[in-house]
N, C-alpha and C positions, 0 to 999 in steps of 0.2 A: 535324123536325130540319133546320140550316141546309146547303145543302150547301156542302164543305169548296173547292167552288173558286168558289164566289159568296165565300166569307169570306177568299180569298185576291185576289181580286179588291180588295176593300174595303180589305185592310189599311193599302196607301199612302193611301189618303181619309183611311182612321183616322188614321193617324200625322202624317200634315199637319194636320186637327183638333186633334192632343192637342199639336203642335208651337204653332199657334196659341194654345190654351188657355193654356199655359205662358207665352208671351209675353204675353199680357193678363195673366199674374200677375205677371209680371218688371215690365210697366210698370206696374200697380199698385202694385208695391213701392215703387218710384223713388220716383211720387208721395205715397207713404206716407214717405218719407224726407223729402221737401223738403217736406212739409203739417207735419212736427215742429217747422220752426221761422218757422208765420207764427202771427200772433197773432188773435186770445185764447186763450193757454192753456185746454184744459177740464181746469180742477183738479178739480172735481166729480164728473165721470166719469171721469177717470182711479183716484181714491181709490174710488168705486163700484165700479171691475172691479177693480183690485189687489186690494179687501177680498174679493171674491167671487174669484176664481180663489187668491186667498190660501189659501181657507176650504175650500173642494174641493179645494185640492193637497195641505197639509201632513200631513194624515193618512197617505194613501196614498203618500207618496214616501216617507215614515218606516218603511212597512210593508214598502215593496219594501225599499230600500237596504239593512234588517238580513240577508235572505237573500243579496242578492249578496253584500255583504262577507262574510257564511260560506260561500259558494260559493267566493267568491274566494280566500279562505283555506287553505280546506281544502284545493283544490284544487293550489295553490302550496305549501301546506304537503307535499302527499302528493309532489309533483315535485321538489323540493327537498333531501327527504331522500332520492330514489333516488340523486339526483345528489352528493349530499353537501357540501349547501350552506345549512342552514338555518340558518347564520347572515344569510343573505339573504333569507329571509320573508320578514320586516318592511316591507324597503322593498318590495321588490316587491309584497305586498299594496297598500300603502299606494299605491304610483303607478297602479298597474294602480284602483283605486276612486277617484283624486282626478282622474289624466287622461282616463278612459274609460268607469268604469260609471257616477259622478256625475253627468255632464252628457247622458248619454243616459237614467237613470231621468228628469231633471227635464225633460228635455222632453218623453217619453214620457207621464208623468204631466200635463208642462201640456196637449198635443196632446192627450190624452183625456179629460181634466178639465175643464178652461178653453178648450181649443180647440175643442170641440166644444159646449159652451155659446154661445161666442160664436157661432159657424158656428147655432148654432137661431135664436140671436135674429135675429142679420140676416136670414137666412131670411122669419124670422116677418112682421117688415117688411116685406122684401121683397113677399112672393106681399098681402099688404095695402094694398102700395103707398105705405107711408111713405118709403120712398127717391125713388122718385119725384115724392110730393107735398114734398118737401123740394129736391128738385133746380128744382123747378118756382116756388117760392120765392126760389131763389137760396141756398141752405144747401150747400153742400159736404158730401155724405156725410162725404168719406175726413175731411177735418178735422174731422168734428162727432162722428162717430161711430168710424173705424175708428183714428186716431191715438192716441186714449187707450186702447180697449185693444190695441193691440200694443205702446205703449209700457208698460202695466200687464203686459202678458204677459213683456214684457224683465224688466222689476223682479221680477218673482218667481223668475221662470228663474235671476235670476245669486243673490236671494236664499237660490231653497231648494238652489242647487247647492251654496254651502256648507254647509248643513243636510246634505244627501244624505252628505258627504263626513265630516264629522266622525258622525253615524251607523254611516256605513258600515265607518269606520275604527276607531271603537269593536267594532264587530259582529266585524270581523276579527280584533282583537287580546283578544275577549274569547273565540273560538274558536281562534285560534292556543296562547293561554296556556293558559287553561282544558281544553280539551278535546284539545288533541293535545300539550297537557305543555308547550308552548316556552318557555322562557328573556324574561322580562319588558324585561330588560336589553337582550340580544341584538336581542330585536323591534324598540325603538324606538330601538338602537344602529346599527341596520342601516340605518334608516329615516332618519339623521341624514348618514350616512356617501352615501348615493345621490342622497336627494331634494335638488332648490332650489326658490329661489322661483320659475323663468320655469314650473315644474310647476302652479302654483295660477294661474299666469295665464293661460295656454292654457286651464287649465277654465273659467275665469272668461268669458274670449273667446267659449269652446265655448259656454257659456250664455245668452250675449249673444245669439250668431251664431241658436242655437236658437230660443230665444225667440222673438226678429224672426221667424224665419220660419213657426214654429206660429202665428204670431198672424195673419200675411199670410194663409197658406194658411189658416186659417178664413174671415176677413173675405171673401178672394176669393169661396169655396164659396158664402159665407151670400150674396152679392149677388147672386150666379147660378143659383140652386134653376130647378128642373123638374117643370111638372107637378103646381104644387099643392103643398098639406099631402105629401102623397108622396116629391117631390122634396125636402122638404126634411130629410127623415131622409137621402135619397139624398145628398145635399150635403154631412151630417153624418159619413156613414162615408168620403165619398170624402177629407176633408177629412182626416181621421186616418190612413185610407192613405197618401195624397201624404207628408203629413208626417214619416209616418215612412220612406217614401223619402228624399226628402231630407234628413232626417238622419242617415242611415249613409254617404249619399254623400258628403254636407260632410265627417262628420267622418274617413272617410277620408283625405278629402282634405287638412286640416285635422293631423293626426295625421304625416301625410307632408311636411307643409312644416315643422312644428315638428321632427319628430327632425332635419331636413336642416339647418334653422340654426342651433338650438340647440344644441350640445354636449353629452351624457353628463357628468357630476358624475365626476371621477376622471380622464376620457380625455386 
């Protein structure tokens, strides 16, 4: 067993390390940004990974969304009527799954799904030494290989976020009505009277913002495996932890610049 003041010793090493790590992804990202627009487009492998991360998402983010939105529901439903306001369900369902549970199922699902497929492949490469033998070449990884899918991981992200959202919203209004009695009218009266459009743009953003980043933080993982066939399962979980850090971070964050510019619908 390690002892507790050797690991206190270590901690600043560590955190200077994981400080560095970060920064090698912040600049990989950059450069993952400004590799978008040199040329030759890989159309090729961009439609290769959209199809595939396509194909692994859409089941699974249809699966979750129906539970949240009855989660979502029920829950708002049961709070609503303590407070004696279920005329306000509706929207409140409806914002609470289009700003917040939408664009965190679809990343969640892409980071686990697609992110971490892609985090194997490179990997795979990697400990192989295809990246290498390609750099060695004169091939640019990031433009050859990590460009198109993170730009395939955006495209599905903002795609199944509207998917997730009209599900979800379904899912809510068929347990608000159906199951806890509500008013059909009321629901989607409610929901007309609160919501706007800047509501579906912020998700849409969210999803963007997401995407990018599930796809970074794979591609980074997969180029940096350890340790072999080993490391690169290592690389794979680390990848989907990180990811889903930073996505409750962002969209805090994110969540708090929109309520502050935006306005409330009514106020």
């Amino acid at each position: 067993m390690a002892n507790p003041v050797t690991l206190l010793a270590r901690a600043p090493e560590k955190a200077a390390a994981a400080l560095r790590e970060f920064g090698r992804m912040c600049a990989m990202g950059i450069d993952v940004v400004l590799a978008m627009f040199r040329r030759p487009v890989q159309v090729r492998e961009f439609i290769q990974q959209f199809w595939f991360i396509a194909s692994v998402s859409i089941t699974p983010a249809i699966l979750v969304s129906i539970p949240f939105g009855a989660v979502i529901s029920l829950q708002l439903g049961s709070l609503t009527s303590q407070i004696g306001a279920q005329q306000f369900n509706g929207a409140a369902s409806v914002l609470a799954v289009v700003q917040q549970a939408s664009p965190i199922v679809t990343t969640l699902i892409i980071a686990g799904a697609g992110g971490s497929a892609i985090c194997a492949d490179l990997g795979a490469r990697s400990i192989r030494e295809e990246i290498d033998a390609m750099e060695v070449l004169g091939v640019s990884p990031i433009h050859r290989l990590i460009v198109p899918r993170v730009q395939a991981a955006i495209g599905v992200s903002v795609l199944l976020n509207g998917l997730v959202s009209v599900v979800g919203v379904l899912g809510g209004y068929f347990f608000n009505v159906i199951v806890q009695g509500g008013t059909p009218g009321a629901y989607l009266a409610s929901f007309n009277a609160l919501a706007q459009l800047p509501d579906l743009v912020i998700s849409s953003i969210k999803a963007f913002i997401f995407g990018f980043l599930a796809g970074v933080v794979a591609a980074y993982r997969g180029l940096n495996p350890r340790g072999g066939p080993k490391g690169v399962g290592d690389v794979v979980n680390q990848s989907v932890v990180i990811t889903f850090l930073l996505l409750f971070f962002v969209n805090t964050v994110l969540t708090a610049l929109y309520l502050q510019l935006v306005p409330a619908k009514g106020t």
